[in-house]
N, CA, C and O atoms as a Tinker XYZ file with bonds, in Angstrom:
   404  protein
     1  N     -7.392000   21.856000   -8.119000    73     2
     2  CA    -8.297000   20.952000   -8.791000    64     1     3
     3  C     -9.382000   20.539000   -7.813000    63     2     4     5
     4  O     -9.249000   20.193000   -6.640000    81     3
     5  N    -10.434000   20.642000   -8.510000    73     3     6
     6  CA   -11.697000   20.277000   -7.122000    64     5     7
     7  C    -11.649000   18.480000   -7.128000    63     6     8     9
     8  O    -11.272000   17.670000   -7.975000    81     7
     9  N    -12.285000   18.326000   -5.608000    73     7    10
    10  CA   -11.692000   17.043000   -4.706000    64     9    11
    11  C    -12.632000   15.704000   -6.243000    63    10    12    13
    12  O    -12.182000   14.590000   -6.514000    81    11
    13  N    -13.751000   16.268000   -6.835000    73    11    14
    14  CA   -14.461000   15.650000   -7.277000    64    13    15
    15  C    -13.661000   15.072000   -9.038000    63    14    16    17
    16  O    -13.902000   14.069000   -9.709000    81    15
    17  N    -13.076000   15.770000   -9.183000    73    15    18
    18  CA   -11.949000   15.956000  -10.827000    64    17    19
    19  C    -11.347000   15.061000  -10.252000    63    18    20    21
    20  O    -12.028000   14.120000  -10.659000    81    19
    21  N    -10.357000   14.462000   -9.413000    73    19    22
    22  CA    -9.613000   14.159000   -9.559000    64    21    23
    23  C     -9.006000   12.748000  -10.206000    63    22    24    25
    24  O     -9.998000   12.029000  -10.086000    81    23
    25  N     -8.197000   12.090000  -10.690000    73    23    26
    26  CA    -8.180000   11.221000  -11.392000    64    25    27
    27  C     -8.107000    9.852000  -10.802000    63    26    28    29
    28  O     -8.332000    8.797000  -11.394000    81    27
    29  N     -7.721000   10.031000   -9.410000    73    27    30
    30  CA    -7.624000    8.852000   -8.079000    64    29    31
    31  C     -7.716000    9.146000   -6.842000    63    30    32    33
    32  O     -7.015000    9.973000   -6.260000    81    31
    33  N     -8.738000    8.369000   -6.285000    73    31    34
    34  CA    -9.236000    8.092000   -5.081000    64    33    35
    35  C     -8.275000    8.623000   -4.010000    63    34    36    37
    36  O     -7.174000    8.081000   -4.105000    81    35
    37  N     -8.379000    9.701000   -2.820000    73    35    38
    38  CA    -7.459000    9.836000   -1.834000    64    37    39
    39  C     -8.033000    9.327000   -1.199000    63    38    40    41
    40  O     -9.193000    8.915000   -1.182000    81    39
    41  N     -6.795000    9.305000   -0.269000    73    39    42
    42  CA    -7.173000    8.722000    1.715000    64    41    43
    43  C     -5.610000    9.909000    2.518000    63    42    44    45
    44  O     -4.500000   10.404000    2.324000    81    43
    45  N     -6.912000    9.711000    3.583000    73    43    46
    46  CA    -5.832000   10.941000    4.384000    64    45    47
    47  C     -4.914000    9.921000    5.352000    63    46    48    49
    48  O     -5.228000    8.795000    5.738000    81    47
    49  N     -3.561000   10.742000    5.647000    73    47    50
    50  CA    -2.935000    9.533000    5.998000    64    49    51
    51  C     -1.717000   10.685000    6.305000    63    50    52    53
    52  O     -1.344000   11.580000    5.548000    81    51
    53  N     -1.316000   10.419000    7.419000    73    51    54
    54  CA    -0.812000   11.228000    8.230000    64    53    55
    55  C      0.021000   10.162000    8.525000    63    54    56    57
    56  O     -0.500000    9.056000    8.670000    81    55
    57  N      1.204000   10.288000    8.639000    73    55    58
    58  CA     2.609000    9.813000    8.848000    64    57    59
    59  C      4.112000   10.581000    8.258000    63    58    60    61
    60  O      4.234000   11.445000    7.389000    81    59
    61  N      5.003000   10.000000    8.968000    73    59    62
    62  CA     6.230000   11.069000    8.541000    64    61    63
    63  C      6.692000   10.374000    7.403000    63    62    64    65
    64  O      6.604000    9.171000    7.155000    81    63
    65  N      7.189000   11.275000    6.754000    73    63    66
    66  CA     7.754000   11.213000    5.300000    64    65    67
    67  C      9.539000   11.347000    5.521000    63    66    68    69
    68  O      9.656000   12.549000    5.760000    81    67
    69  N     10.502000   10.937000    5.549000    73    67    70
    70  CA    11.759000   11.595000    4.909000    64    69    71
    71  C     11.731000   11.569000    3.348000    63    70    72    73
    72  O     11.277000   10.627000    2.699000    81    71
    73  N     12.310000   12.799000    2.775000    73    71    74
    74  CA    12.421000   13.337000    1.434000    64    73    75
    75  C     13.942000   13.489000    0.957000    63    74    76    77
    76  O     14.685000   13.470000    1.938000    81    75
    77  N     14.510000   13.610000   -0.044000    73    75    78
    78  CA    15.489000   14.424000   -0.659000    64    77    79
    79  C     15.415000   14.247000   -2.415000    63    78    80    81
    80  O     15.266000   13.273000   -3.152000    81    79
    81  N     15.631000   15.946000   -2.681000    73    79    82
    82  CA    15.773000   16.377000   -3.879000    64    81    83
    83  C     16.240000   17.407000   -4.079000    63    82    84    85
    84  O     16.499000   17.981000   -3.021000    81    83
    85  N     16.537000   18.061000   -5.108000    73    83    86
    86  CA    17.246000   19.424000   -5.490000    64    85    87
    87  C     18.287000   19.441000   -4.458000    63    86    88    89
    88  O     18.146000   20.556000   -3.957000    81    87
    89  N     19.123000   18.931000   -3.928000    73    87    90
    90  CA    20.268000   19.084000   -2.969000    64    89    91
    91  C     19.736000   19.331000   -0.896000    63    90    92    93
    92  O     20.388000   19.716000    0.074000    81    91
    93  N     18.174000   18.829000   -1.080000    73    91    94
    94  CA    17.665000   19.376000    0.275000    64    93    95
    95  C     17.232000   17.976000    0.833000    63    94    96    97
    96  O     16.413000   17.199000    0.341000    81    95
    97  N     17.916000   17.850000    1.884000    73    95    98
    98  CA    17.133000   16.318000    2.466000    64    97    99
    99  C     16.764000   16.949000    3.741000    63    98   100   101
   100  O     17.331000   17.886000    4.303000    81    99
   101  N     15.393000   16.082000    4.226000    73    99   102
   102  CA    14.316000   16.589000    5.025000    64   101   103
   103  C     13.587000   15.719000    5.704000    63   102   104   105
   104  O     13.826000   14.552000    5.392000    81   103
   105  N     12.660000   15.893000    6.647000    73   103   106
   106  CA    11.961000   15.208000    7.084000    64   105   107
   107  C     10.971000   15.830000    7.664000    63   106   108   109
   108  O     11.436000   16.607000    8.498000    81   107
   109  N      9.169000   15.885000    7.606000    73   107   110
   110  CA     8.395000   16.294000    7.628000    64   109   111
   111  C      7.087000   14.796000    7.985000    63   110   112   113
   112  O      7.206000   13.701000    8.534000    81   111
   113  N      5.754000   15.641000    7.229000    73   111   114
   114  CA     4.743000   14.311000    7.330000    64   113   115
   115  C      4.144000   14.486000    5.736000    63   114   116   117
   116  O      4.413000   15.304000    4.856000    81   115
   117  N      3.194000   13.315000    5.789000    73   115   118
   118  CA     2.266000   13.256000    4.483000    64   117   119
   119  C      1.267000   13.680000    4.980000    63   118   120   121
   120  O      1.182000   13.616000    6.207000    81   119
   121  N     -0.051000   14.371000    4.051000    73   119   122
   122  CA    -1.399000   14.526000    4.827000    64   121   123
   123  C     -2.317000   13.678000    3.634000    63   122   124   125
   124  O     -3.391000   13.278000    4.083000    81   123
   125  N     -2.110000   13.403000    2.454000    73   123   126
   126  CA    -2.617000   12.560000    1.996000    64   125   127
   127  C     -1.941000   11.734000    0.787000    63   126   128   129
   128  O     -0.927000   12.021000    0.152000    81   127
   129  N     -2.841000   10.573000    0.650000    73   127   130
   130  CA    -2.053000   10.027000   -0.519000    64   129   131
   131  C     -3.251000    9.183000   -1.346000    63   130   132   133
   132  O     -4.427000    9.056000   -1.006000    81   131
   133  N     -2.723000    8.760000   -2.286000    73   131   134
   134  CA    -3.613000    7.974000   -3.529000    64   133   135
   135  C     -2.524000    7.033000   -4.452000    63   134   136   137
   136  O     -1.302000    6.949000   -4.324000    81   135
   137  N     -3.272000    6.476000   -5.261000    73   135   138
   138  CA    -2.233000    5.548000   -6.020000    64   137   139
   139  C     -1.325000    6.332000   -6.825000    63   138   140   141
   140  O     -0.261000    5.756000   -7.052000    81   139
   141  N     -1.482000    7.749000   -7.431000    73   139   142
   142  CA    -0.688000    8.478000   -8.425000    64   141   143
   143  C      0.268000    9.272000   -7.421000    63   142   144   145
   144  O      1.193000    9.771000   -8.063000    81   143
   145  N      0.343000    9.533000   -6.153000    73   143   146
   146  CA     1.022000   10.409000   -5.432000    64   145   147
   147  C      0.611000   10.919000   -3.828000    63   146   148   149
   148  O     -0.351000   10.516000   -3.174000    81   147
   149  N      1.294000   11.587000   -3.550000    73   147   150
   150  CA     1.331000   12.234000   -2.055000    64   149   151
   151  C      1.216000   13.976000   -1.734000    63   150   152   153
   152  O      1.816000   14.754000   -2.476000    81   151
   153  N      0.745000   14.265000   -1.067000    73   151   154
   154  CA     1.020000   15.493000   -0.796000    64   153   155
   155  C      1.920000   15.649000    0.616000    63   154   156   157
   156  O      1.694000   15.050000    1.667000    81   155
   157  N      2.834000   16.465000    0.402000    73   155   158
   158  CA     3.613000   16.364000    1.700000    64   157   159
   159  C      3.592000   18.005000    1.895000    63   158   160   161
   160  O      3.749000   18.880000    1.043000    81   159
   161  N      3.265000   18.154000    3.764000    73   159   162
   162  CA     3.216000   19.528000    4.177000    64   161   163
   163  C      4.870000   19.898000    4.404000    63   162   164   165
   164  O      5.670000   19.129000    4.938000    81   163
   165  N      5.204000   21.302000    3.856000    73   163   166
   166  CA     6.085000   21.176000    4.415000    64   165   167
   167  C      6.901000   23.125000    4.155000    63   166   168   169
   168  O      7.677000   23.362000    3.229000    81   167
   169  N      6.599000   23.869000    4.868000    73   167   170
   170  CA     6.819000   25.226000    5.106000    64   169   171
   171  C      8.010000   25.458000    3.496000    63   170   172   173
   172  O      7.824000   26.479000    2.835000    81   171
   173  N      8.687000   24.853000    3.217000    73   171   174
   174  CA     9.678000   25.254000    1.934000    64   173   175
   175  C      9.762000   24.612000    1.201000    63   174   176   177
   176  O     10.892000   24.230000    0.894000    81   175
   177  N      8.914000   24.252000    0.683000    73   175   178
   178  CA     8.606000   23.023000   -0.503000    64   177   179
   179  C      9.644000   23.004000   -1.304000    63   178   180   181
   180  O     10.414000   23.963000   -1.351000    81   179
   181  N      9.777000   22.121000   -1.899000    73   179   182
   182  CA    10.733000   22.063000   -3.237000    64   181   183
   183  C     10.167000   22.601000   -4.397000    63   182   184   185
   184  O      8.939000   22.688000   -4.383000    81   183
   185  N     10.995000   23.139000   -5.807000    73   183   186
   186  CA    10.142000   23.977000   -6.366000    64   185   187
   187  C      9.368000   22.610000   -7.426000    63   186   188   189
   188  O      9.761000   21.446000   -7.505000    81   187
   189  N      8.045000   23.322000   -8.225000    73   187   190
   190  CA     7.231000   22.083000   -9.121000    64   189   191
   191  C      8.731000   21.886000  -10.230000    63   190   192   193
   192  O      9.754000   22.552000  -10.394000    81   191
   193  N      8.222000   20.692000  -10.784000    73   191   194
   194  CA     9.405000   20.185000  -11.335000    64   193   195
   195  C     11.132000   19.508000  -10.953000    63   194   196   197
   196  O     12.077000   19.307000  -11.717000    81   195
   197  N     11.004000   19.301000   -9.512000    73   195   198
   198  CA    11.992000   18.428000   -9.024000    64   197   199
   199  C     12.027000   17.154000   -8.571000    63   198   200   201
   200  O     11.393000   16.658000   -7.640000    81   199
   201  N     12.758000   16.701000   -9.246000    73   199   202
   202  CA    12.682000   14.785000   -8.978000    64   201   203
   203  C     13.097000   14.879000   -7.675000    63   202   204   205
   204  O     13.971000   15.597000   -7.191000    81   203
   205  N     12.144000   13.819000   -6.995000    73   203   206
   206  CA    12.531000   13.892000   -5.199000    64   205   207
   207  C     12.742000   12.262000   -4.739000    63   206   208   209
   208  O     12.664000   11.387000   -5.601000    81   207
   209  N     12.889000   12.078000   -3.970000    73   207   210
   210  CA    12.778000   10.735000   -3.442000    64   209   211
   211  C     11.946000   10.638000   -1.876000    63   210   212   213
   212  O     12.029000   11.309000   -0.847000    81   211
   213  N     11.103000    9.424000   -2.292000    73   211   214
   214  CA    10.418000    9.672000   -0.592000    64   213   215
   215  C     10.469000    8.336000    0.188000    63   214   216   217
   216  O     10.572000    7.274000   -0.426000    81   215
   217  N     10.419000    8.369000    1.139000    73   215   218
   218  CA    10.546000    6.884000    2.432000    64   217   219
   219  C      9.168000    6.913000    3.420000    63   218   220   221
   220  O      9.155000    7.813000    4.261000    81   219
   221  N      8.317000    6.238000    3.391000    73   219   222
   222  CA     7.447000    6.627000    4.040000    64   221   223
   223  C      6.640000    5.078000    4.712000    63   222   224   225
   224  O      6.403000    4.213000    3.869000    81   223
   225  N      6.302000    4.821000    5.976000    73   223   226
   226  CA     5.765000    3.793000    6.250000    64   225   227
   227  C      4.031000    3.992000    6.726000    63   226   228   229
   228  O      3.590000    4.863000    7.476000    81   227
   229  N      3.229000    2.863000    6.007000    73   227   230
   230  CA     2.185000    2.728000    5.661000    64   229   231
   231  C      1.594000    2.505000    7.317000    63   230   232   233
   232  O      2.412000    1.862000    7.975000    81   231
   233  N      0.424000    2.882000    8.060000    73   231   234
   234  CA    -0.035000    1.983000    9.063000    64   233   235
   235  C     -0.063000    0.134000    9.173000    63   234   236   237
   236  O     -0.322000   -0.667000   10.071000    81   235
   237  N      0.242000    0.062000    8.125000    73   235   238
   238  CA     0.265000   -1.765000    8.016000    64   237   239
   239  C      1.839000   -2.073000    8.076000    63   238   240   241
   240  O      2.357000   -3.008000    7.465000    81   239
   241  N      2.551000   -1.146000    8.911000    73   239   242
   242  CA     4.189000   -1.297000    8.788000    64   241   243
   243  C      4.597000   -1.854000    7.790000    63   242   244   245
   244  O      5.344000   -2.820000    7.946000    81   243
   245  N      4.264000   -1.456000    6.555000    73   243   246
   246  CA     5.061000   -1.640000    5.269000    64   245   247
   247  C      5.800000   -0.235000    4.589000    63   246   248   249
   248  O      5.151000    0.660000    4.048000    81   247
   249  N      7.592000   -0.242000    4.767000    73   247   250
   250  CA     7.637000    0.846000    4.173000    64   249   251
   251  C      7.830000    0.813000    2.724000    63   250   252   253
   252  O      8.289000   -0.197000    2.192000    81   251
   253  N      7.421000    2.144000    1.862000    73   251   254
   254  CA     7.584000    2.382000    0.423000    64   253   255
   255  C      8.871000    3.510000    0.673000    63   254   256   257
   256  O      9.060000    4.408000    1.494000    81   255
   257  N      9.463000    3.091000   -0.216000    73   255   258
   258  CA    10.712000    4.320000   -1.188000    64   257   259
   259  C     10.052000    4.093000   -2.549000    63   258   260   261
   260  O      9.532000    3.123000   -3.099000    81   259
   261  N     10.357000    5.829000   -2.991000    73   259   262
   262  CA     9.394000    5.617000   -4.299000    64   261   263
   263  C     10.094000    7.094000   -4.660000    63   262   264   265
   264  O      9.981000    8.056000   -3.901000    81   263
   265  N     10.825000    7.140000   -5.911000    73   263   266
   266  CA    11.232000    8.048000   -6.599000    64   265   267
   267  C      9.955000    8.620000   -7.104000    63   266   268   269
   268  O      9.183000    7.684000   -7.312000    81   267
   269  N      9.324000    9.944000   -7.435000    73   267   270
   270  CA     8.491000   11.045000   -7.815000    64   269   271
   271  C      9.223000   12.423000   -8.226000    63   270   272   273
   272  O     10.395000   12.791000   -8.154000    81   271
   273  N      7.999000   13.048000   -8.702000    73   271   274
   274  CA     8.011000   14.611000   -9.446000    64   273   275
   275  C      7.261000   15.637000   -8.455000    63   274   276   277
   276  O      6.178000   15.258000   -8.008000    81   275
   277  N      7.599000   16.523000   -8.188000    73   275   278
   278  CA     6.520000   17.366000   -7.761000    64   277   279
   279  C      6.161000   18.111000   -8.352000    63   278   280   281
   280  O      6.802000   19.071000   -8.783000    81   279
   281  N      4.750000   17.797000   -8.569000    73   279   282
   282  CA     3.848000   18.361000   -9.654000    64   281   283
   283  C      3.367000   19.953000   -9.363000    63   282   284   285
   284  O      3.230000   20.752000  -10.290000    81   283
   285  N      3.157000   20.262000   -8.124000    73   283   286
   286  CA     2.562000   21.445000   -7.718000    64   285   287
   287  C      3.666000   22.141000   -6.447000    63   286   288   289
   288  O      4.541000   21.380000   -6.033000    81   287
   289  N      3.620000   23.130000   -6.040000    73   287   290
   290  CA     4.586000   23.420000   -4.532000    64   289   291
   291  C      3.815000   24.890000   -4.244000    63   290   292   293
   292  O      3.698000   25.815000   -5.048000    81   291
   293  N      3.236000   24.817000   -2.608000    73   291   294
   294  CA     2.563000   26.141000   -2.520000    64   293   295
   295  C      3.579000   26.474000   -1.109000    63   294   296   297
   296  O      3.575000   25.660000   -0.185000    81   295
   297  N      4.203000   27.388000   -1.055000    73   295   298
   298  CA     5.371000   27.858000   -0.202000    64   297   299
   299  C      4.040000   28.073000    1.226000    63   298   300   301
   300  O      2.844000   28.357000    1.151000    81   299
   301  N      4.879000   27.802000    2.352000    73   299   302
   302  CA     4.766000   27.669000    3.559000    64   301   303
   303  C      3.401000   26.474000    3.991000    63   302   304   305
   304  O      3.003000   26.176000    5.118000    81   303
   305  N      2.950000   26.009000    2.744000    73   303   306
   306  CA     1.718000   24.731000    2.598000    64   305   307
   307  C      2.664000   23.515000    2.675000    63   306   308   309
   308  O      3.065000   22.951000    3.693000    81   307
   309  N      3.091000   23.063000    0.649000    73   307   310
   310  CA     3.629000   21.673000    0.998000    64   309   311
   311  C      3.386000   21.472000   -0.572000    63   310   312   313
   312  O      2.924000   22.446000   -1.166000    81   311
   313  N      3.605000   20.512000   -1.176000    73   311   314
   314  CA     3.932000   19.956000   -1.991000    64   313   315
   315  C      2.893000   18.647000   -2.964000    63   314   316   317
   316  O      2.502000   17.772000   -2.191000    81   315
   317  N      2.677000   18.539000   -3.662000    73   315   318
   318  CA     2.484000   17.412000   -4.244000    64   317   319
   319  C      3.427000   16.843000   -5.200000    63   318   320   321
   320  O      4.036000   17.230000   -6.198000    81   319
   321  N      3.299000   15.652000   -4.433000    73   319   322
   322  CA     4.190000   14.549000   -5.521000    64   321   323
   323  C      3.951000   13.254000   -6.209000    63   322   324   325
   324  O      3.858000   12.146000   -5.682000    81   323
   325  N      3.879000   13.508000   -7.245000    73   323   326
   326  CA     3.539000   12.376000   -8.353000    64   325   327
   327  C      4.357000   10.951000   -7.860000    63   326   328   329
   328  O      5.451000   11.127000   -7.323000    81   327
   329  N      3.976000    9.868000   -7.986000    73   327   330
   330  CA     4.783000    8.591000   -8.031000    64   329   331
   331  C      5.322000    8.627000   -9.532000    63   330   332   333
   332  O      4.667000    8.705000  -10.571000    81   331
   333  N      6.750000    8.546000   -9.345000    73   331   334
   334  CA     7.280000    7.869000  -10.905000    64   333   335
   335  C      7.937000    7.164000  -11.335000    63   334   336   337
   336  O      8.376000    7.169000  -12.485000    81   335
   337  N      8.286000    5.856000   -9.871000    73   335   338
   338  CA     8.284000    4.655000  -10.168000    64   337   339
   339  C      7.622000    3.997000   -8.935000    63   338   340   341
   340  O      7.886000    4.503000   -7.844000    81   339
   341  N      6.948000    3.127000   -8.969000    73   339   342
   342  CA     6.922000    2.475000   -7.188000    64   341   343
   343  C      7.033000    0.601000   -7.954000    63   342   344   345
   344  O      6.803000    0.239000   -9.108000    81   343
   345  N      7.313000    0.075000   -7.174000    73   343   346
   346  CA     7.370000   -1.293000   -7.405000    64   345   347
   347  C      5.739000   -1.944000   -7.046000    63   346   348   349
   348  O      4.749000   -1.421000   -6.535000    81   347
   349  N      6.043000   -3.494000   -7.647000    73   347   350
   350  CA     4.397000   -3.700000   -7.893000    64   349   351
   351  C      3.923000   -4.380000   -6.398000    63   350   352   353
   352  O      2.730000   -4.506000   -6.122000    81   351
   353  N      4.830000   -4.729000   -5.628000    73   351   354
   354  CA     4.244000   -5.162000   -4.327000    64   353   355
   355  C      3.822000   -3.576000   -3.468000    63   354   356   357
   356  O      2.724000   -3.615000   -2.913000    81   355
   357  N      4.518000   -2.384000   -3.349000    73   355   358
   358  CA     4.136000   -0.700000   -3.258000    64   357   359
   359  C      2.895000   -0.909000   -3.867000    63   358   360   361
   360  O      2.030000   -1.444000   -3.175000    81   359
   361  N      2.656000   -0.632000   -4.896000    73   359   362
   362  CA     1.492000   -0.071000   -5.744000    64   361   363
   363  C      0.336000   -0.949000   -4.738000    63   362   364   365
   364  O     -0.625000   -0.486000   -4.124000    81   363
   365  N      0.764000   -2.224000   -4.814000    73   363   366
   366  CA    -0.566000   -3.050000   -4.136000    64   365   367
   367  C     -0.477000   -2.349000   -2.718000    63   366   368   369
   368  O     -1.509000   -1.678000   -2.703000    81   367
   369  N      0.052000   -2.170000   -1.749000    73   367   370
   370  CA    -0.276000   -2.150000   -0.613000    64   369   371
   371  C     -1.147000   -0.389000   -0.452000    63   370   372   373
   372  O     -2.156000   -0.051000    0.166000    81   371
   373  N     -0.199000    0.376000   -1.308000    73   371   374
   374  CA    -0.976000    1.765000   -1.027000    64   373   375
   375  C     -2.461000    1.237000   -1.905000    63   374   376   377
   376  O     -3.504000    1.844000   -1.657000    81   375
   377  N     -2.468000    0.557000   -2.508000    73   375   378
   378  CA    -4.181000    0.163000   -3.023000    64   377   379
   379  C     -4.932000   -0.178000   -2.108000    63   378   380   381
   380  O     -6.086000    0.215000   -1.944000    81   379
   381  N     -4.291000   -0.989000   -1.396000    73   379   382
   382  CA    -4.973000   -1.638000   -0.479000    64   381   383
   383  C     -5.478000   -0.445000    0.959000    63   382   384   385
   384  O     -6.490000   -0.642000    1.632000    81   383
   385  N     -4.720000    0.497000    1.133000    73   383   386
   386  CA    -4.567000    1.329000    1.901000    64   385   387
   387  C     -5.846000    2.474000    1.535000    63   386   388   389
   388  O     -6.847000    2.735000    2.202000    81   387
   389  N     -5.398000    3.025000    0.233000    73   387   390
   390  CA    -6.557000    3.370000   -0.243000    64   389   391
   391  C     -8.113000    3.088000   -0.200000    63   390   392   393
   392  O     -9.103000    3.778000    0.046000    81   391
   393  N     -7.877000    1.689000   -0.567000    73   391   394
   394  CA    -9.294000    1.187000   -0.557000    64   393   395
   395  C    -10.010000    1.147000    0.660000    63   394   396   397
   396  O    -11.129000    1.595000    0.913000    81   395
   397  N     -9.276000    0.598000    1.312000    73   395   398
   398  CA    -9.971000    0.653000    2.828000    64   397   399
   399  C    -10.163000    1.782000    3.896000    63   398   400   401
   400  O    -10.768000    1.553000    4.944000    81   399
   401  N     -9.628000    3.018000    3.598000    73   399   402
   402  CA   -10.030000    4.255000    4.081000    64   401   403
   403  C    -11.716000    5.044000    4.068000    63   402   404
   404  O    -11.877000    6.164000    4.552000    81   403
């Protein structure tokens, strides 16, 4: 999808991620994120369509856990993952994170 389509604002944001889904727990980084989701690099992605779970701390040392989907998976790239629940104090801080990038 070109950077200009998209439906929410990214910010690049580089920090480590731990993951687990489909029976694979992991630990890697994020390279970006937005209020709908994350993309996480990661050589064996999980395939599109697996509920994952992610742990990830913000530069403002706030961490989010946030159950998601991965919407897309490009093998030896990384992943995108939808948020598909985050709590409403989460939602605010990655806003806030967002915004100020």
């Amino acid at each position: 999808m070109d950077r200009e389509q998209r439906a929410s604002k990214r910010a690049k944001l580089v920090t480590e991620v731990q993951y687990e889904g489909a029976g694979v727990r992991a630990q890697t980084r994020i390279s970006d994120i937005s209020m709908l989701g994350v993309f996480i690099d990661a050589l064996s992605p999980l395939p599109a369509g697996s509920n994952i779970r992610v742990s990830f701390t913000l530069p403002s040392g706030h961490v989010i856990d946030a159950e998601g989907l991965v919407v897309h998976s490009q093998p030896r790239i990384g992943m995108g993952v939808a948020f598909k629940s985050l709590s409403g104090e989460n939602a605010e801080r990655i806003r806030e994170f967002v915004d100020s990038a």
